[in-house]
VOGU-3710 file (C-alpha; in Angstrom, 3 decimals, decimal comma):
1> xxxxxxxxxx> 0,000/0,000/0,000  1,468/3,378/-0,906  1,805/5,952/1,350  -0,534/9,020/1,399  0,591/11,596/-0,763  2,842/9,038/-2,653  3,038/9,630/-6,442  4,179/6,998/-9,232  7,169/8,126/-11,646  6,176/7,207/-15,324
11> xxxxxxxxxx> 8,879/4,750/-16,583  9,511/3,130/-13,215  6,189/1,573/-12,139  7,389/1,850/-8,411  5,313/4,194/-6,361  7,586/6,540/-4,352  7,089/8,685/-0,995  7,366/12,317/-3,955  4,972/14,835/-4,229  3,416/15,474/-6,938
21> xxxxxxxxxx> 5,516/18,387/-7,645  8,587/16,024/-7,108  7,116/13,597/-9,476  5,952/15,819/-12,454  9,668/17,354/-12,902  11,117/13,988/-12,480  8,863/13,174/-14,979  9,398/16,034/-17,020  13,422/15,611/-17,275  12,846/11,659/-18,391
31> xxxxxxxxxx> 10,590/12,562/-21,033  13,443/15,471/-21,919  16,191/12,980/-21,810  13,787/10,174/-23,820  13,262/12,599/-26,409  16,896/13,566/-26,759  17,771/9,751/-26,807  15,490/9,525/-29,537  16,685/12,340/-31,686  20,094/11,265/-31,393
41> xxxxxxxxxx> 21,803/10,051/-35,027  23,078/6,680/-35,569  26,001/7,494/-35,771  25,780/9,314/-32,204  24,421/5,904/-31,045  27,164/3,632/-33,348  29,772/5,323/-31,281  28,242/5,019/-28,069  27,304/1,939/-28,296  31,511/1,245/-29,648
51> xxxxxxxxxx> 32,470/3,331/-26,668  30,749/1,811/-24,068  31,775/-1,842/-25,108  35,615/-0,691/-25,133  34,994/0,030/-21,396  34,145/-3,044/-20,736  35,424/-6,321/-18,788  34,229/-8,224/-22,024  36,254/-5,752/-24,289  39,402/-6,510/-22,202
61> xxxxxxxxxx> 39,248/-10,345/-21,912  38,054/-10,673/-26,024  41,695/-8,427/-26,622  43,425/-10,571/-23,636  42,442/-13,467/-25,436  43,461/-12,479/-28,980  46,363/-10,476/-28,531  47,797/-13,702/-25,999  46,976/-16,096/-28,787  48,518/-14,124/-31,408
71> xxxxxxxxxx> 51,648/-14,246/-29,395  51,747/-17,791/-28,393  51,016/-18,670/-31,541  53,992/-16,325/-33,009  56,243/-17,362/-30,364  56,028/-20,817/-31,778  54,665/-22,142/-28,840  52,188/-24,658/-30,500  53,622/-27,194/-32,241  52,575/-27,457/-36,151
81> xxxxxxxxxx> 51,492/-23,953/-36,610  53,522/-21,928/-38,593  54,315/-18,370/-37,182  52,531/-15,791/-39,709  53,930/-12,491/-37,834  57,067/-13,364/-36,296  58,070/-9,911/-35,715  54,641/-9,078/-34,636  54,834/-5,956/-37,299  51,384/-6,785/-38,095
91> xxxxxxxxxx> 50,160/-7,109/-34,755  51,582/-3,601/-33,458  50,057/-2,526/-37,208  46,505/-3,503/-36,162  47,038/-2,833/-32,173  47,726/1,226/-33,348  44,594/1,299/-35,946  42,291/-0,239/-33,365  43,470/2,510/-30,885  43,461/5,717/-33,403
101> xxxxxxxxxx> 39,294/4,207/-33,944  38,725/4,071/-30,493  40,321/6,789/-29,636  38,172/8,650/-31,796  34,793/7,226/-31,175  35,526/8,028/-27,580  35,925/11,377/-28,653  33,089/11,949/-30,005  30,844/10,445/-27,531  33,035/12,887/-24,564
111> xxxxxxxxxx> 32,080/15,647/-27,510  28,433/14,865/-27,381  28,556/14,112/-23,364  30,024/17,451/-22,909  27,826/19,766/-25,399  24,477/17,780/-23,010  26,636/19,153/-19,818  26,565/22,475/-21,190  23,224/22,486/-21,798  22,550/21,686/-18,154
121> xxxxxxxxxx> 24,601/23,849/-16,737  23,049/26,592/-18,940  19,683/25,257/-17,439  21,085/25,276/-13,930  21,824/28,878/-14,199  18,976/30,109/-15,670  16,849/28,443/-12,883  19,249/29,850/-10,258  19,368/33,210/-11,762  15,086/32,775/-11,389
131> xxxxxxxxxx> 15,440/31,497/-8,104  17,799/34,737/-7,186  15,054/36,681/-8,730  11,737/35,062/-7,125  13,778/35,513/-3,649  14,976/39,538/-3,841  10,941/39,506/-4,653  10,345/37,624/-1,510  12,631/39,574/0,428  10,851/43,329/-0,877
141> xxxxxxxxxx> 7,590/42,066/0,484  8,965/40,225/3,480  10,657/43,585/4,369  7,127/45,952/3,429  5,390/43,149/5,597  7,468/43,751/8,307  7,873/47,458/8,501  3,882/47,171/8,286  3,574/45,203/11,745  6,380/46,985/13,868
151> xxxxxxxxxx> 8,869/44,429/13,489  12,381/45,962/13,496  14,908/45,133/10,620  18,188/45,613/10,252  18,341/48,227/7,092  21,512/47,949/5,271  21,278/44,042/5,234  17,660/43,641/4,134  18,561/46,644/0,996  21,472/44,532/0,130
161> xxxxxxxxxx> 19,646/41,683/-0,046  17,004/43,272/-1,540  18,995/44,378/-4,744  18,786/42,112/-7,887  21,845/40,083/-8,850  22,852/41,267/-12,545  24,200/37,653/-14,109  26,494/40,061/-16,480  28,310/41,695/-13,863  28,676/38,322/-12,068
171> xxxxxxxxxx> 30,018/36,591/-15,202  32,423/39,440/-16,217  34,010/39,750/-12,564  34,723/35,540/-12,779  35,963/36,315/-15,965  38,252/38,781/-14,725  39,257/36,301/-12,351  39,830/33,577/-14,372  42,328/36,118/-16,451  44,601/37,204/-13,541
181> x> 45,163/33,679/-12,198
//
């Protein structure tokens, strides 16, 4: 039995102790990240799907097991098979292709990871930068409810507080950080 006030997240089918609140932008940023699953090109899912096998235990033990065999068999270390790359030329030939491919299919799929952690952290501060906004508003009317009733308040603070936060001025000063370290 769920809990009162317990809402279901679409996708999961488990009912959780959220409000609905909770739940609907849960539910909002899986449908988001759905959606930008599905719009993603093959090739965007070719190389993640590469990428993610290459950092795998299976990916390790599949190389452990040819490149081993290649050089046991090279070695001459089974009797009756001939040794095809002695000087293992061929093997160091194909060991450096294989790496310049994965090397750049993880690229791309850091590329694509990093232009989605952009985008949050765009999101992030435009929902801060609201937040900032929705609380100086707060603040104004917290301050005109309490001169109203009597209630003494410290002036300087509450103005400072009071006082919008300009997002340009904030970016240019870390910028101007940034450049004299």
């Amino acid at each position: 039995m769920a809990a009162p006030g317990a809402t279901t997240v679409r996708g999961t089918g488990r009912v959780r102790p959220f409000s609905r609140v909770l739940a609907r932008n849960i539910n909002t940023l899986l449908a988001a990240r759905r959606e930008s699953e599905r719009r993603r090109a093959g090739q965007d899912r070719l190389a993640d799907a590469i990428t993610r096998f290459t950092g795998s235990m299976p990916f390790v033990l599949l190389h452990a097991l040819l490149f081993g065999g290649w050089i046991v068999w090279n070695m001459g270390w089974i009797r009756g098979l001939p040794a095809f790359d002695p000087t293992f030329v061929i093997l160091a030939m194909a060991a450096s292709v294989e790496a310049i491919f994965l090397s750049t299919f993880v690229l791309i799929s850091q590329n694509r990871m990093q232009a989605a952690a952009e985008k949050r952290a765009e999101l992030d501060l435009q929902i801060s930068l609201l937040a900032e906004h929705e609380v100086t508003k707060l603040m104004e009317l917290l301050d005109r409810v309490a001169r109203k009733l009597g209630v003494p308040v410290d002036d300087a603070e509450i103005a400072e507080v009071e006082r919008d936060v300009d997002p340009g001025a904030v970016l240019e000063a870390l910028e101007e950080e940034s450049a004299a370290t």
